[in-house]
N, C-alpha and C positions, 0 to 999 in steps of 0.2 A: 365844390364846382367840378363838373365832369369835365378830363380833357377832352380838346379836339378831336376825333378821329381822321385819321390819315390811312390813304391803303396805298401799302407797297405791293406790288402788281407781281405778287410770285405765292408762288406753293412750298417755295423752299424756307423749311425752318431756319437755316443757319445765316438766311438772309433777313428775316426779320430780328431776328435776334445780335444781330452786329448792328442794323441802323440802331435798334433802341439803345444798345450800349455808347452809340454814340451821340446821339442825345441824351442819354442822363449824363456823358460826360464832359457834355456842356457846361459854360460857366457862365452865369445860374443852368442849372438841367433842363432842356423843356419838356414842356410836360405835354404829351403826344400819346394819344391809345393809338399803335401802329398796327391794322390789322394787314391779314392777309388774304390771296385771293379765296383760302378755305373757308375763313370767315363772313364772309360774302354769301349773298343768293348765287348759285351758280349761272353764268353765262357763258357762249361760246366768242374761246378767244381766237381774233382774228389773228392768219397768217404772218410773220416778220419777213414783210418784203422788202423790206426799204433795201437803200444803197449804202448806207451809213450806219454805225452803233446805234448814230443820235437818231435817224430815224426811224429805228428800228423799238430803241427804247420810245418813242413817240409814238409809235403806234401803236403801241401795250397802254401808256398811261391815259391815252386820250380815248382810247376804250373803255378804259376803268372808268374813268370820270362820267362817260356817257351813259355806261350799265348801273352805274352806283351811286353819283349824284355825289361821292367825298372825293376831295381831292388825293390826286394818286401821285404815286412815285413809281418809276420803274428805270429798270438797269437793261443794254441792253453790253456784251462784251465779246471777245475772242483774239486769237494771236496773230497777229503781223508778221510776216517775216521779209527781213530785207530784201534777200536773194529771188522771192519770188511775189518783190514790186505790192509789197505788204498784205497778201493774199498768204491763207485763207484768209480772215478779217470776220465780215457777217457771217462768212461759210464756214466757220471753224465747226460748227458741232452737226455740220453735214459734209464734212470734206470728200469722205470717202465714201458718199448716198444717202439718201433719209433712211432715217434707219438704222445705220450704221453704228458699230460699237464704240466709243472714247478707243479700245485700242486699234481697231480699223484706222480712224482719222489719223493716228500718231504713226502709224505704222505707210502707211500715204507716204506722211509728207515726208520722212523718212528715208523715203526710196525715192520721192522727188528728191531730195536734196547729196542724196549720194556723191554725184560729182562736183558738186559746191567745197571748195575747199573750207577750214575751217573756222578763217580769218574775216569769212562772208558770212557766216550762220547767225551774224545780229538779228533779234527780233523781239517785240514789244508784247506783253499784253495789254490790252488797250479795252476801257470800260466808259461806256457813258454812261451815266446817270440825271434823268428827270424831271425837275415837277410838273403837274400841270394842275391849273387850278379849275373848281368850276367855272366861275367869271371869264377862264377863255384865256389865263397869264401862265404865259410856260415859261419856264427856266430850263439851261441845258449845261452840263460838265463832264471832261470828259480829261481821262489822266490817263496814265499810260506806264507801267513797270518796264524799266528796262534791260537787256540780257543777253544771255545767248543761248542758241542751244547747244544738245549735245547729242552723240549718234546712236547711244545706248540707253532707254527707259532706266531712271535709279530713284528709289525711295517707292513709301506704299501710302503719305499723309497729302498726296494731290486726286486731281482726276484730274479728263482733261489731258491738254498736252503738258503738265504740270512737270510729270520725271522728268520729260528732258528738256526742260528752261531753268539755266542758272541764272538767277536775276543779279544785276549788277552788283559787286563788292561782296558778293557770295562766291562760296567754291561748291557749294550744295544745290541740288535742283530742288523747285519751290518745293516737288513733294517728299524731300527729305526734311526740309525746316518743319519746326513747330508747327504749330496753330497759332499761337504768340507771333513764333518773328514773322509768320505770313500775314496777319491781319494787318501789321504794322507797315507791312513796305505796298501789300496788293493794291492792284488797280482799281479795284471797289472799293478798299477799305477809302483810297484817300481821294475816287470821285465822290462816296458818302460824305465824309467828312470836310469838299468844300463845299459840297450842295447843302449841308446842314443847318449853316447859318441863315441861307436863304431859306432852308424851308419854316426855321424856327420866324425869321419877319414873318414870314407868309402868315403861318398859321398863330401864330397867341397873340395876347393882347401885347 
């Protein structure tokens, strides 16, 4: 019996490859053919205008669903910071203009925050995660790493504003830890893993 197929609404290998690890590490495993959007006939994907993660990750999978006819999954994520009233948020990977490099954005907010003592630099990453079915049934979750930053980029296993967020009950910024201890604690890993059970109802017998 063939599995279902599911499309998780990205081009990123590393993100196909951690939802399936998280459904085979289900108990029982489901059994899901996760593609992705490479896998796909191509089509153009619309704009992330939304106001929110969640509808930003809505507007990716309810696109999917329209061009592709399988039900999709998508993520949509970025950093919160307290001191500047949880902004960037959706604008995390445009902070510093479209366009703009991962060290641009970091180096931004950076010199925004200069005068911010250090006792104010709390801030989240924050990921929503998706379903939408064809029938028209969404589901939505959304988690949130907690942390702080720091004034100096450290480590070389993030991107992103990764070097300098030490996530809570760490003394390391995300992109000093593993790949191990980041899956474990990250905002995707654990909006994946509540969205999972829902999607495994959704989809098998």
């Amino acid at each position: 019996m063939t599995a279902p197929r599911v499309l998780l609404a990205t081009r990123n290998s590393h993100k196909l490859g951690e939802l399936q690890r998280i459904l085979d590490a289900m108990t029982p495993p489901v059994a899901l053919d996760v593609v992705g959007l490479a896998d796909v006939a191509p089509f153009d994907e619309v704009p992330e205008s939304g106001a929110t993660f969640v509808d930003n990750a809505f507007i990716k999978a309810r696109e999917a669903v329209a061009r592709t006819g399988l039900p999709a999954i998508a993520d949509d994520s970025g950093i919160a910071v307290d001191a500047l009233n949880g902004m960037p948020g959706v604008l995390s990977a445009r902070w510093a203009g479209s366009g703009r490099s991962d060290e641009a954005n970091l180096q931004l907010l950076l010199e925004q925050l200069a005068d911010t003592p250090d006792e104010r630099l709390g801030a989240g990453f924050v990921c929503a995660a998706v379903l939408v079915l064809p029938d028209g049934t969404e589901h939505a979750i959304e988690r949130q790493m907690r942390g702080h930053l720091v004034r100096a980029p450290r480590g070389a296993n993030g991107f992103g504003y990764d070097p300098i967020f030490v996530p809570d009950g760490y003394d390391r910024t995300s992109a000093e830890l593993s790949p191990h201890e980041k899956d474990a604690i990250s905002h995707r890993g654990q909006a994946l893993r509540a969205l999972a059970p829902i999607i495994a109802a959704s989809l098998t017998p």
